[in-house]
C-alpha positions in Angstrom: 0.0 0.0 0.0 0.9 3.3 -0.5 1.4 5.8 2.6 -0.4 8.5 1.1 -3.4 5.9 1.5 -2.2 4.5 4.9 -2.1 7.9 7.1 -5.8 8.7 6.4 -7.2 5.4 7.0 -5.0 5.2 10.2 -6.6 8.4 11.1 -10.3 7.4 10.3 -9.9 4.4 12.2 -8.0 6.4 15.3 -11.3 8.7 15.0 -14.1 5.6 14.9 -12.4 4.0 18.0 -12.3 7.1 20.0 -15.6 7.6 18.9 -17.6 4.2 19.5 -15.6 2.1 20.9 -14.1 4.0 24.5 -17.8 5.3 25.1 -19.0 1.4 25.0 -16.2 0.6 27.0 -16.7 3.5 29.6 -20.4 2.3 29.7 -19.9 -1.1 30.3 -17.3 -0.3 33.7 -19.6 1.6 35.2 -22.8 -1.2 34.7 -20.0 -3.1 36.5 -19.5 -0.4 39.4 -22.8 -0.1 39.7 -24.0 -3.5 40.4 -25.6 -3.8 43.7 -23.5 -4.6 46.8 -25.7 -7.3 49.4 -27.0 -5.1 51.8 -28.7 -7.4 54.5 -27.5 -8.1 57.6 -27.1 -12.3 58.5 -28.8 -13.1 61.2 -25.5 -13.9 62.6 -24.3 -10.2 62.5 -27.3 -8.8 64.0 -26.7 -11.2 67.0 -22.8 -9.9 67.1 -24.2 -6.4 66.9 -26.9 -6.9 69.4 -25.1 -8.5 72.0 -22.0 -5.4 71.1 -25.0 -3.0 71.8 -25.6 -4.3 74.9 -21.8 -4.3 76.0 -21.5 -1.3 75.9 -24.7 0.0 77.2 -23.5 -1.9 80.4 -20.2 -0.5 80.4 -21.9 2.8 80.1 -24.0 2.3 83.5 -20.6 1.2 85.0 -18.6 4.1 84.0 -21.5 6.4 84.9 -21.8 4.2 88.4 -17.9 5.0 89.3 -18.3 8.4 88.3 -21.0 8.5 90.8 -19.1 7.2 93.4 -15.8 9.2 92.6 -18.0 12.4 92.7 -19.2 11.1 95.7 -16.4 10.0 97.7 -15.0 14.0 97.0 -17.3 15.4 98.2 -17.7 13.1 101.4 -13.2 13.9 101.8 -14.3 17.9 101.4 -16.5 18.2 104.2 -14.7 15.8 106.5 -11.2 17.6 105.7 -11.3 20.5 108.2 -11.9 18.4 110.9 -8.4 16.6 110.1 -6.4 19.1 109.0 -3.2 19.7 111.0 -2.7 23.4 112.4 0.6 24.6 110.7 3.7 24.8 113.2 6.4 27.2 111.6 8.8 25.7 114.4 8.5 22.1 112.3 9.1 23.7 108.6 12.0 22.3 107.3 15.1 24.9 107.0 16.1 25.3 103.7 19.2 27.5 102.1 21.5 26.8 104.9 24.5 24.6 104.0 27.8 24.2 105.6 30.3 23.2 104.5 33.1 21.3 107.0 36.7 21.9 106.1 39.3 20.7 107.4 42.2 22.9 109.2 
């Protein structure tokens, strides 16, 4: 064949795939994408879930029950603490920023 006939049937072809051919191909990968993904739950899972749901509702109560009991135990320390509290002697404070030093004569 000659190539003055080659380059424009290379072209016309070039031009037909681009035009039919990738369109077809772009609609057939996204029938693919879209097909449906399974949706229900087994009943297996919605065991697992319900007996995770009911974990943690319990460990909610407990968290909320020790909460309870730290809010109350401060408060029960608060009042008690002036009853306990030690007056301040300045004779007992510990001395602080004296040094010496023994040397030897």
């Amino acid at each position: 064949m000659r190539e003055e006939i080659v380059i424009p049937i290379a072209f016309f072809l070039t031009v037909i795939i681009v035009v039919i051919v990738v369109p077809i191909v772009r609609a057939t990968v996204r029938r693919w994408d879209r097909t449906p993904l399974p949706t229900g739950l087994t009943p297996e899972l919605e065991r697992r879930l319900d007996r995770l749901e009911a974990m943690v509702e319990t460990v909610s109560v407990e968290v909320e029950r020790l909460s309870e009991g730290q809010r109350f135990t401060t408060r029960l320390l608060s009042e008690r603490a002036p009853q306990f509290m030690v007056p301040h002697d300045p004779a007992a404070a510990p001395v602080r920023g004296t040094h010496t030093e023994v040397t030897d004569a």
